[in-house]
Every structure is written in structure tokens, then in C-alpha cells.
The first five atom37 places (N, CA, C, CB, O) and aatype in JSON, in Angstrom:
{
  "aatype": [20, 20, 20, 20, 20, 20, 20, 20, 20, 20, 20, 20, 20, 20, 20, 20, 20, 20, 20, 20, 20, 20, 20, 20, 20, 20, 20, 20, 20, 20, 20, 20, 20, 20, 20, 20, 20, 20, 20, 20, 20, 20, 20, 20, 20, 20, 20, 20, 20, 20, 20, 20, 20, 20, 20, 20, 20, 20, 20, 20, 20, 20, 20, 20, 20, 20, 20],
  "atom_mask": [
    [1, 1, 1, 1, 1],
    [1, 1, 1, 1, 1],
    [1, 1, 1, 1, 1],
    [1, 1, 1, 1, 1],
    [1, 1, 1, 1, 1],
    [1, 1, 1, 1, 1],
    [1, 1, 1, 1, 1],
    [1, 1, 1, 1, 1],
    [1, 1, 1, 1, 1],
    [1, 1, 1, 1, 1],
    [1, 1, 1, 1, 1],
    [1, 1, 1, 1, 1],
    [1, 1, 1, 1, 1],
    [1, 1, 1, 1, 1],
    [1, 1, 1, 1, 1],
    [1, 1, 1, 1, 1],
    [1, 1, 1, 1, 1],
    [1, 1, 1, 1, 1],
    [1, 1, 1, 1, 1],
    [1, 1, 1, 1, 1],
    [1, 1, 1, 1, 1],
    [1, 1, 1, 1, 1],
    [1, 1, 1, 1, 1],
    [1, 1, 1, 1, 1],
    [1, 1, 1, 1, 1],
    [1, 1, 1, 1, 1],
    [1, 1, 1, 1, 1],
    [1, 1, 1, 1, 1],
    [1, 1, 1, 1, 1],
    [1, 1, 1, 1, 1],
    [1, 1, 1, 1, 1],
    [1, 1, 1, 1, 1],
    [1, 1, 1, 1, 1],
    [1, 1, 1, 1, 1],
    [1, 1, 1, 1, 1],
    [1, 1, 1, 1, 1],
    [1, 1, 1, 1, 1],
    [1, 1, 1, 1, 1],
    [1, 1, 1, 1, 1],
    [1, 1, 1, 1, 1],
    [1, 1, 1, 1, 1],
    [1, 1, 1, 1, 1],
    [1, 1, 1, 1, 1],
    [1, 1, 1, 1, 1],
    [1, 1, 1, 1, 1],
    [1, 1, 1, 1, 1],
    [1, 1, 1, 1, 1],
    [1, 1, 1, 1, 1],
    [1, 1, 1, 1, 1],
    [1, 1, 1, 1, 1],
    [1, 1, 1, 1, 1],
    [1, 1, 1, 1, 1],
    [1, 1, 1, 1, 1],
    [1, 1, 1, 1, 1],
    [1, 1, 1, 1, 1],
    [1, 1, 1, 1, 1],
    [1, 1, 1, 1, 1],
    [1, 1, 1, 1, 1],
    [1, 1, 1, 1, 1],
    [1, 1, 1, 1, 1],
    [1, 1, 1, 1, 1],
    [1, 1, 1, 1, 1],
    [1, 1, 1, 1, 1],
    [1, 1, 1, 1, 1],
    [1, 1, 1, 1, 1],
    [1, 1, 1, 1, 1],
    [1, 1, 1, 1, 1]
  ],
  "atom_positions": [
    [[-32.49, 28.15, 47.12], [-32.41, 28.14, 45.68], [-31.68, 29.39, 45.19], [-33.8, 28.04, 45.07], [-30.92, 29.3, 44.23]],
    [[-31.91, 30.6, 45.84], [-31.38, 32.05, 45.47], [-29.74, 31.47, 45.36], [-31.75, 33.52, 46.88], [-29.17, 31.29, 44.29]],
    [[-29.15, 31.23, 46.64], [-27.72, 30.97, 46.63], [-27.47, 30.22, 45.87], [-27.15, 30.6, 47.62], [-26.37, 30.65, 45.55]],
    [[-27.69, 29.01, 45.02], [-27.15, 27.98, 44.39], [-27.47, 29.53, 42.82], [-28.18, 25.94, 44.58], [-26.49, 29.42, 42.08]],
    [[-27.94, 30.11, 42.55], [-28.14, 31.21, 41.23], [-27.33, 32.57, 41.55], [-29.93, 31.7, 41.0], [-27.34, 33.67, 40.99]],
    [[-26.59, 32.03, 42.71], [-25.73, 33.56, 42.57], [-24.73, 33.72, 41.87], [-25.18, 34.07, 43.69], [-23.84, 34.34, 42.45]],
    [[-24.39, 33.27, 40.39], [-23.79, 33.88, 39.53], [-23.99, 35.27, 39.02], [-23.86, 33.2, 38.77], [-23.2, 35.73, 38.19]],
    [[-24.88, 35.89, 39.4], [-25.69, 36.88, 38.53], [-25.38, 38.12, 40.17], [-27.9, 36.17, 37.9], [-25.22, 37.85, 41.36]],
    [[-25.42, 39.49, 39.39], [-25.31, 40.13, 40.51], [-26.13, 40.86, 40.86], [-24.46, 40.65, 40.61], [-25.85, 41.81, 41.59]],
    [[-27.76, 40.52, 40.29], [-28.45, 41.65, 40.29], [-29.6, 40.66, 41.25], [-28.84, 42.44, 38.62], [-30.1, 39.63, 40.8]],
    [[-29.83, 41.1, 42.35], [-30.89, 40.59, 43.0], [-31.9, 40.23, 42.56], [-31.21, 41.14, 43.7], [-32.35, 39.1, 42.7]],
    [[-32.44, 41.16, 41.93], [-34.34, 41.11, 41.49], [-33.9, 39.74, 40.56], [-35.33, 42.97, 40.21], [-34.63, 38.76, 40.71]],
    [[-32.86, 39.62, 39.69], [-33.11, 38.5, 38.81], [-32.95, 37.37, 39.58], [-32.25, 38.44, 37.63], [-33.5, 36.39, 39.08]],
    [[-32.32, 37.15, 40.72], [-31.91, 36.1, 41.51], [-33.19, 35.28, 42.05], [-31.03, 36.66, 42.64], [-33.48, 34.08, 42.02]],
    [[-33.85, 36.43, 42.57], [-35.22, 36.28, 43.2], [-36.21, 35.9, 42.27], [-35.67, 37.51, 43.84], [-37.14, 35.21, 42.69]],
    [[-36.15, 36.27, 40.93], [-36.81, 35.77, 40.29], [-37.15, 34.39, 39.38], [-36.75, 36.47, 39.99], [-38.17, 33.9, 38.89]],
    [[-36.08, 34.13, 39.41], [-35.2, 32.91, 38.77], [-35.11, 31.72, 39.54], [-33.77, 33.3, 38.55], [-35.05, 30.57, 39.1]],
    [[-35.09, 32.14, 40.82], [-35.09, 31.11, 42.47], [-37.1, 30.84, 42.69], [-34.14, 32.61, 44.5], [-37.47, 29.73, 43.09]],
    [[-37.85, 31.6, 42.48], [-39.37, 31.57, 42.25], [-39.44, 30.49, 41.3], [-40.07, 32.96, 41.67], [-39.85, 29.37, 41.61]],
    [[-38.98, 30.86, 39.98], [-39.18, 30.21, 38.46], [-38.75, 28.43, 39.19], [-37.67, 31.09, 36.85], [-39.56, 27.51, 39.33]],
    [[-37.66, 28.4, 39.45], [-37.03, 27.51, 39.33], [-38.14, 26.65, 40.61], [-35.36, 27.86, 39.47], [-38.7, 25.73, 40.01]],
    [[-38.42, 26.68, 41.53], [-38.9, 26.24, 43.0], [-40.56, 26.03, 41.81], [-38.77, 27.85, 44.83], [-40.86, 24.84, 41.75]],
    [[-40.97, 26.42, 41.46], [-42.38, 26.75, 40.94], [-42.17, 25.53, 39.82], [-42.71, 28.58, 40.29], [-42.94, 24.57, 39.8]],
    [[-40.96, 25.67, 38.84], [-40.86, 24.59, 37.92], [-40.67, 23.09, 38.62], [-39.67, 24.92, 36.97], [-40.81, 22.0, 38.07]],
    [[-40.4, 23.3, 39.62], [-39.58, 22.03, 40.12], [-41.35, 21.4, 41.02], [-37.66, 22.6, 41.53], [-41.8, 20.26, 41.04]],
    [[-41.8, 22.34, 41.47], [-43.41, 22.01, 42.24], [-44.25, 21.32, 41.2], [-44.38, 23.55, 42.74], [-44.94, 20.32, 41.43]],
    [[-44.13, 21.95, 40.02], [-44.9, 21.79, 38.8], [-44.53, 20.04, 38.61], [-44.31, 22.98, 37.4], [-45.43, 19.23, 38.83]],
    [[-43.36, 19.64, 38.24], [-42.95, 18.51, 37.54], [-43.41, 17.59, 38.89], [-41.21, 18.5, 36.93], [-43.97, 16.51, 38.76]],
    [[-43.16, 18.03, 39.87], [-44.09, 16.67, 40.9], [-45.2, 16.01, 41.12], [-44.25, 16.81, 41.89], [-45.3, 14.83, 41.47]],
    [[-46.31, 17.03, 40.86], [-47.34, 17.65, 40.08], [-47.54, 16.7, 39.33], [-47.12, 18.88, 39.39], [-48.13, 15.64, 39.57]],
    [[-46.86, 17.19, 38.05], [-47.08, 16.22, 36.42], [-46.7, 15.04, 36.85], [-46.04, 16.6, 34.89], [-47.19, 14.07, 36.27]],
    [[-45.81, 14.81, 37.88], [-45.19, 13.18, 37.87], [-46.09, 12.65, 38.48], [-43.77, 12.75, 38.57], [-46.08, 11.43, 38.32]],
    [[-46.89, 13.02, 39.15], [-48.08, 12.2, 40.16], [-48.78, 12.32, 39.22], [-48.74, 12.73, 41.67], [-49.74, 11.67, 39.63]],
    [[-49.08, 12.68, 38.2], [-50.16, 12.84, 37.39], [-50.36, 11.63, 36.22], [-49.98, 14.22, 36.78], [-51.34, 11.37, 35.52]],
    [[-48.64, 10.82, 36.35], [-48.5, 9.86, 35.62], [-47.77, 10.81, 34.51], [-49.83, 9.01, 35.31], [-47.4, 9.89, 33.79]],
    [[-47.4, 11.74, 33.99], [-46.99, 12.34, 32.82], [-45.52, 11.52, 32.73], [-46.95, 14.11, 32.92], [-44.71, 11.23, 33.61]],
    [[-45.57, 11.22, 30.85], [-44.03, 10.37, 31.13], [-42.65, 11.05, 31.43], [-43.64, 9.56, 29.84], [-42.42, 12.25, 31.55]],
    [[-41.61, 9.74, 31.55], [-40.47, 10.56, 32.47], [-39.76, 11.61, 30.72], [-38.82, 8.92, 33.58], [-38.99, 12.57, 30.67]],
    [[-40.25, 11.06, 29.89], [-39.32, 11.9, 28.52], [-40.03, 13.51, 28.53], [-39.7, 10.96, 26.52], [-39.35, 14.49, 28.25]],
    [[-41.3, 13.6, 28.85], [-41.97, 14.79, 29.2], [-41.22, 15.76, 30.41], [-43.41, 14.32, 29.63], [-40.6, 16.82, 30.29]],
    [[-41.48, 15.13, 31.35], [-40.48, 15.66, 32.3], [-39.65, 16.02, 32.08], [-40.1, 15.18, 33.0], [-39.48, 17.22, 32.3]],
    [[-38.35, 15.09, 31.4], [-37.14, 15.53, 31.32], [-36.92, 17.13, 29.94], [-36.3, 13.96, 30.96], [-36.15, 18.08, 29.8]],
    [[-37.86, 16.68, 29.38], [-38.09, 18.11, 28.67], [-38.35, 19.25, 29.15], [-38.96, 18.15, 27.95], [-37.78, 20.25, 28.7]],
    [[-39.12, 19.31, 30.02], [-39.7, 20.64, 30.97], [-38.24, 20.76, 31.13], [-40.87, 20.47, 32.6], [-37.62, 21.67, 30.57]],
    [[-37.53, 19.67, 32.05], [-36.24, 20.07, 33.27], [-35.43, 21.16, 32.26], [-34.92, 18.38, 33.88], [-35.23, 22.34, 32.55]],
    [[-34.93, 20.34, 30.75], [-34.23, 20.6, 30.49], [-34.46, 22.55, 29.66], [-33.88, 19.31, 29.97], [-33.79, 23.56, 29.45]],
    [[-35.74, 22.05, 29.48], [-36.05, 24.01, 29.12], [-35.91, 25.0, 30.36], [-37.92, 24.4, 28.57], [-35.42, 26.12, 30.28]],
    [[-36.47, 24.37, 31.59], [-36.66, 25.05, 32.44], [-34.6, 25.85, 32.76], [-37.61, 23.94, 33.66], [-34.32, 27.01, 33.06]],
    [[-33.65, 24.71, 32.53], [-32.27, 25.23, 32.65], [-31.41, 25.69, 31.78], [-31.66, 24.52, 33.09], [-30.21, 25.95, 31.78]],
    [[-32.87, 25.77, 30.53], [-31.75, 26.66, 29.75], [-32.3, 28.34, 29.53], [-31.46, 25.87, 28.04], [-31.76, 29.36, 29.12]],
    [[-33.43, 28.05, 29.95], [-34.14, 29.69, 30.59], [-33.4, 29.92, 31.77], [-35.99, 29.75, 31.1], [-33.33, 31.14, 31.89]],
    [[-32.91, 29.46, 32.55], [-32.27, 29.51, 34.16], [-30.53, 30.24, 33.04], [-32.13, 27.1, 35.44], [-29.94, 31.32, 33.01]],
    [[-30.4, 29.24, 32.52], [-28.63, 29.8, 31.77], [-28.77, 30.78, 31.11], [-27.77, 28.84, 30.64], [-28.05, 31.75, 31.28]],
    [[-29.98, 30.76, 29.97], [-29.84, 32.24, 29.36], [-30.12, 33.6, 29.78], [-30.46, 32.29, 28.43], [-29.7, 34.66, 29.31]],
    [[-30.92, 33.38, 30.77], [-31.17, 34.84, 32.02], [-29.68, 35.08, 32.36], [-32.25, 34.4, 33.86], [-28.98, 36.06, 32.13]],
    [[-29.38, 33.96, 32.96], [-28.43, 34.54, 33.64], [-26.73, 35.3, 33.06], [-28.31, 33.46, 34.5], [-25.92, 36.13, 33.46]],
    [[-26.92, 34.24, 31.72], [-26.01, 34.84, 30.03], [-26.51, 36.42, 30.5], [-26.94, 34.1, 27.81], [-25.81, 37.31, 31.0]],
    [[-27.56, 36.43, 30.25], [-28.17, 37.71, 29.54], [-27.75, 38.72, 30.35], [-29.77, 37.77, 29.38], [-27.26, 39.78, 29.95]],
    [[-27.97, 38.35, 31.71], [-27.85, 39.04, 32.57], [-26.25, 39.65, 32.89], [-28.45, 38.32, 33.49], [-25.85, 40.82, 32.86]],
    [[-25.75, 38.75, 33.11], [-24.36, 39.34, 32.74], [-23.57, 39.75, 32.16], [-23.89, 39.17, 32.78], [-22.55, 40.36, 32.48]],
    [[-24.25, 39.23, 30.6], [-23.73, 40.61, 29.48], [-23.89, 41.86, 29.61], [-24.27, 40.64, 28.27], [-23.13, 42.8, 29.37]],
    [[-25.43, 41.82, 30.18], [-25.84, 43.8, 30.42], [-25.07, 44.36, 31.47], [-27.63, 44.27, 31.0], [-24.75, 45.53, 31.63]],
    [[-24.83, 43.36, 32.18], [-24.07, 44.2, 33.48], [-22.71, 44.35, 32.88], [-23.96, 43.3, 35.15], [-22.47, 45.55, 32.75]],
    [[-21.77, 43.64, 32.48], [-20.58, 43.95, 31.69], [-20.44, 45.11, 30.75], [-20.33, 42.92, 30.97], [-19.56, 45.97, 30.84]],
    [[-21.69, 45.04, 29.56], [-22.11, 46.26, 29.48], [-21.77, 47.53, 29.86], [-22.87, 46.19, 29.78], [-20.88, 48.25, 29.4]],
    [[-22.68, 47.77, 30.87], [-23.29, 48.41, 31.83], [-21.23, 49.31, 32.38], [-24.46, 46.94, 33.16], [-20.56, 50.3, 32.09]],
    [[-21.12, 48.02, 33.32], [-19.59, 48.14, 34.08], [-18.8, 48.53, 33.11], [-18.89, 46.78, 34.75], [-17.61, 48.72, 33.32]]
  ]
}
């Protein structure tokens, strides 16, 4: 999961973001065995990747920043 998020150049966020993401993705299997509907789901997915995009926005503004 880390490698498919290596846009970003700062490790700790990589690692953290690769957790988030593996943890969100455990979660929705979870809810889907749980019967939760698929429009629920697809809501989680779709927050879960735009917290995944804006970290990683974020992240590379500061480093540009930064550089």
C-alpha cells in the first residue's frame, strides 16, 4: 500500500496514510459482512480518498514550501 502512496516524499506520512488506508479498507469488509448498504460503503470509500488526496495536497505544498 506504502508504494502505490509514493507521491509524497516524506515517509512518516506514507506510513501513515498506507495504515489509514489498509485499516479503512479492513473496516468496509467488516461493515459489508455486516450487511451495511453498498451507498454507505461507497461513502466511507469515497471520504476515505479524499483524506488520502488532501494529505497528500497538503503534504506537498509544505514540502514545496519548505524546498
Amino acid at each position: 500500500m506504502r508504494e502505490a502512496l509514493a507521491a509524497s516524499a516524506d515517509p512518516q506520512v506514507l506510513d501513515e496514510l498506507a495504515t489509514y488506508v489498509v485499516a479503512v479498507n479492513r473496516s468496509l469488509a467488516v461493515l459489508s459482512r455486516a450487511g451495511t448498504p453498498d451507498a454507505q460503503l461507497r461513502s466511507v470509500v469515497r471520504l476515505a480518498c479524499a483524506t488520502v488526496a488532501d494529505t497528500l495536497a497538503r503534504t506537498a505544498s509544505e514540502g514545496a514550501a519548505r524546498g
